[in-house]
BALOBA-1460 file (C-alpha; in Angstrom, 3 decimals):
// residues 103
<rec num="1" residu="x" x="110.733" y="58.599" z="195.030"/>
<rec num="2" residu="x" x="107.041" y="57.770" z="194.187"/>
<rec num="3" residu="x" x="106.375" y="54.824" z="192.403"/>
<rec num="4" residu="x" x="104.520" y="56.177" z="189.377"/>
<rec num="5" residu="x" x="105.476" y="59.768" z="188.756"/>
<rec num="6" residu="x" x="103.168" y="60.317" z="186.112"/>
<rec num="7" residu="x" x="100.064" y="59.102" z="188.651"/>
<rec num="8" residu="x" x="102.204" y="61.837" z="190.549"/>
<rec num="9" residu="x" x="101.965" y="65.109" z="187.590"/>
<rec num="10" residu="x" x="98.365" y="63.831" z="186.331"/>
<rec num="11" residu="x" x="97.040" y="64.902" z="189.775"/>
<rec num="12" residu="x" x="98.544" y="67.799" z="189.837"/>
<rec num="13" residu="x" x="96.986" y="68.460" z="186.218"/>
<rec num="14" residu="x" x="93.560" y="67.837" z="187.934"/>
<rec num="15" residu="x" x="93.871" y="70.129" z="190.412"/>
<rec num="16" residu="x" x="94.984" y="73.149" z="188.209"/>
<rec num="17" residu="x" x="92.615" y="72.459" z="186.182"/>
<rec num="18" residu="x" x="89.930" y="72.274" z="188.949"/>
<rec num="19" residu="x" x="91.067" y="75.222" z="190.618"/>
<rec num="20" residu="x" x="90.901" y="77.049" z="186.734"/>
<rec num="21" residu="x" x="87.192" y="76.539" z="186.565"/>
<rec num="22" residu="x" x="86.129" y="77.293" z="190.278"/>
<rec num="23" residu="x" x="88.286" y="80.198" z="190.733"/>
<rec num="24" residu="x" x="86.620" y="82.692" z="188.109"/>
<rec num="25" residu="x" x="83.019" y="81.194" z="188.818"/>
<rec num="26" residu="x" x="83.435" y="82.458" z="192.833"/>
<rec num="27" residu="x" x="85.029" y="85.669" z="191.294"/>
<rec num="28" residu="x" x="82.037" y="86.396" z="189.284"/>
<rec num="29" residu="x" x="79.124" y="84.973" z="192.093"/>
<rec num="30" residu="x" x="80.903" y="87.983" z="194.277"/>
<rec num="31" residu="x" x="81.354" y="90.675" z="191.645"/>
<rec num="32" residu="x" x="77.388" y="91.199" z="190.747"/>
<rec num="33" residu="x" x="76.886" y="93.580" z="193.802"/>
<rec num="34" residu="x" x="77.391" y="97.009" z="192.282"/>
<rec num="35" residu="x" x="77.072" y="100.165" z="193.912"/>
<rec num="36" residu="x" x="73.867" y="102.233" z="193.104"/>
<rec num="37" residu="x" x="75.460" y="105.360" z="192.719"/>
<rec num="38" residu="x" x="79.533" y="105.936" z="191.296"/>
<rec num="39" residu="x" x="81.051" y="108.144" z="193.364"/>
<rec num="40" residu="x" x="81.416" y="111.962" z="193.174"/>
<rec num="41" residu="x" x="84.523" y="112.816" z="190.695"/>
<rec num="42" residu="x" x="86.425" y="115.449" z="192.428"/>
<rec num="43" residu="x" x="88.828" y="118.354" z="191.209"/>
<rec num="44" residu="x" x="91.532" y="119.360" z="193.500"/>
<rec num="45" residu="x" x="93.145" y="121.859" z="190.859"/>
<rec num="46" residu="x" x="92.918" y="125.353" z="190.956"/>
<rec num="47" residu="x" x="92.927" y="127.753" z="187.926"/>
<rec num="48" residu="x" x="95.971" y="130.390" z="188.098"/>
<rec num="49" residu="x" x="95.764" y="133.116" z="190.146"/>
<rec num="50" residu="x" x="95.290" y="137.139" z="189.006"/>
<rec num="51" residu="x" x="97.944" y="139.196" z="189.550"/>
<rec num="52" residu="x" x="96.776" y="142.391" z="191.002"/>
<rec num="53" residu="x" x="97.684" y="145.276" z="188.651"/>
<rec num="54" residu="x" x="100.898" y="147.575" z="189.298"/>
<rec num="55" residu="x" x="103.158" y="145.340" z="190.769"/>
<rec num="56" residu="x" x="106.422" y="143.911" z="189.261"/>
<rec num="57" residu="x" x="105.410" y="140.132" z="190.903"/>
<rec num="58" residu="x" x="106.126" y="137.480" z="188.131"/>
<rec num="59" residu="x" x="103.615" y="134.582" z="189.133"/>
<rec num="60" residu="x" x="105.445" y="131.556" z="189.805"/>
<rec num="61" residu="x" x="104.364" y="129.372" z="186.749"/>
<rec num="62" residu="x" x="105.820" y="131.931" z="184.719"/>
<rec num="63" residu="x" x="109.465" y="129.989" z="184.796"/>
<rec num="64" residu="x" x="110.219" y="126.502" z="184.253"/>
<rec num="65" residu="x" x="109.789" y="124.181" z="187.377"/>
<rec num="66" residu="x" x="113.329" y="123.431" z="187.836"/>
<rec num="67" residu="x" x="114.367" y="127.384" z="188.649"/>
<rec num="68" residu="x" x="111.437" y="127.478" z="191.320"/>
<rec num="69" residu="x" x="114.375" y="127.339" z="194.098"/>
<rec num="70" residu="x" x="116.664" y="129.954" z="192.446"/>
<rec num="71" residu="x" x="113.686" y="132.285" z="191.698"/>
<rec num="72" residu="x" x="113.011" y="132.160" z="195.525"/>
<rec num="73" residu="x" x="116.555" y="132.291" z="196.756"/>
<rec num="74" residu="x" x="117.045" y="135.037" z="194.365"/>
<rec num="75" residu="x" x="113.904" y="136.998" z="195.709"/>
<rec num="76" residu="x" x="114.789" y="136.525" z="199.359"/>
<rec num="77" residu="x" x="118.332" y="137.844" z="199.344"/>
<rec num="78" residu="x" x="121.758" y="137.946" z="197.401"/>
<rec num="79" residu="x" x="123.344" y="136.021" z="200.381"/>
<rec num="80" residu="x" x="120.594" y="133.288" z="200.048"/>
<rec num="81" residu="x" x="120.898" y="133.342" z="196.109"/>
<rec num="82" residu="x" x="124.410" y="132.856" z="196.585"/>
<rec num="83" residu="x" x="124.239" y="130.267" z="198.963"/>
<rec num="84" residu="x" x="121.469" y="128.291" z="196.778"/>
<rec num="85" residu="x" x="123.952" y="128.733" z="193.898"/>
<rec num="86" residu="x" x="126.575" y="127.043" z="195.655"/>
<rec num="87" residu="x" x="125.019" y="124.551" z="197.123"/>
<rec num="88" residu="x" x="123.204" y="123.300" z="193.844"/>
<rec num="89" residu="x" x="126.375" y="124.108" z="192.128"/>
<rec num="90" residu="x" x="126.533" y="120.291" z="191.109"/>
<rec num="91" residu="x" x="123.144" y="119.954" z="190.085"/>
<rec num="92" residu="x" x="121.771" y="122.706" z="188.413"/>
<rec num="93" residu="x" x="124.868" y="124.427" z="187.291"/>
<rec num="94" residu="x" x="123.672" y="128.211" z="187.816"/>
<rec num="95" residu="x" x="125.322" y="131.261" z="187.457"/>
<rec num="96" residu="x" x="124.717" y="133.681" z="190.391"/>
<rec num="97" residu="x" x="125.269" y="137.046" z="187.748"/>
<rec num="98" residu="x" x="121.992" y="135.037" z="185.876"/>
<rec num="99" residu="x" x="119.957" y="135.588" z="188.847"/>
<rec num="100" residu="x" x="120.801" y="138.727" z="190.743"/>
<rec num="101" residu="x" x="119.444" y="141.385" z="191.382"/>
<rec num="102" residu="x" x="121.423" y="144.558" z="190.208"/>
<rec num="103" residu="x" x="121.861" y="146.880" z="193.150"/>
């Protein structure tokens, strides 16, 4: 045990409050350097693509995100529709009839 715990606390007070003042003062002696030019902004997103004319495609953003998988299980084959149905089964909750094609 220390003889005088508030000698004890009243240093530690001093050196918060020491640290308080130099801290933001070295913050602010390194943060005038500013770059002379910002850098270049840019875009990485593409506008939608045009379908060409005569063809029964549906573009992809046609459909909500979510059926993405379906959709291309769907256009791939019955078999893989049906095995995409049952394996999201849980998920999902699908109904292959929804989703195939009528042959």
């Amino acid at each position: 045990m220390s003889p005088n715990p508030i000698r004890r606390s009243l240093q530690g007070v001093i050196v918060a409050a020491l640290a308080a003042v130099v801290v933001p003062v070295a913050a602010a002696a390194e943060g005038d350097e500013a770059p002379a030019q910002p850098a270049p902004v840019v875009v990485a997103q593409a506008g939608p693509t045009a379908l060409p004319t005569g063809t029964s495609a549906v573009a992809p953003h046609a459909f909500r995100p979510a059926e993405r998988g379906v959709r291309e299980a769907a256009a791939e084959s019955n078999e893989a529709l049906r095995r995409y149905v049952w394996r999201t089964r849980m998920i999902y909750n699908y109904y292959y009839n929804d989703f195939a094609s009528q042959e």
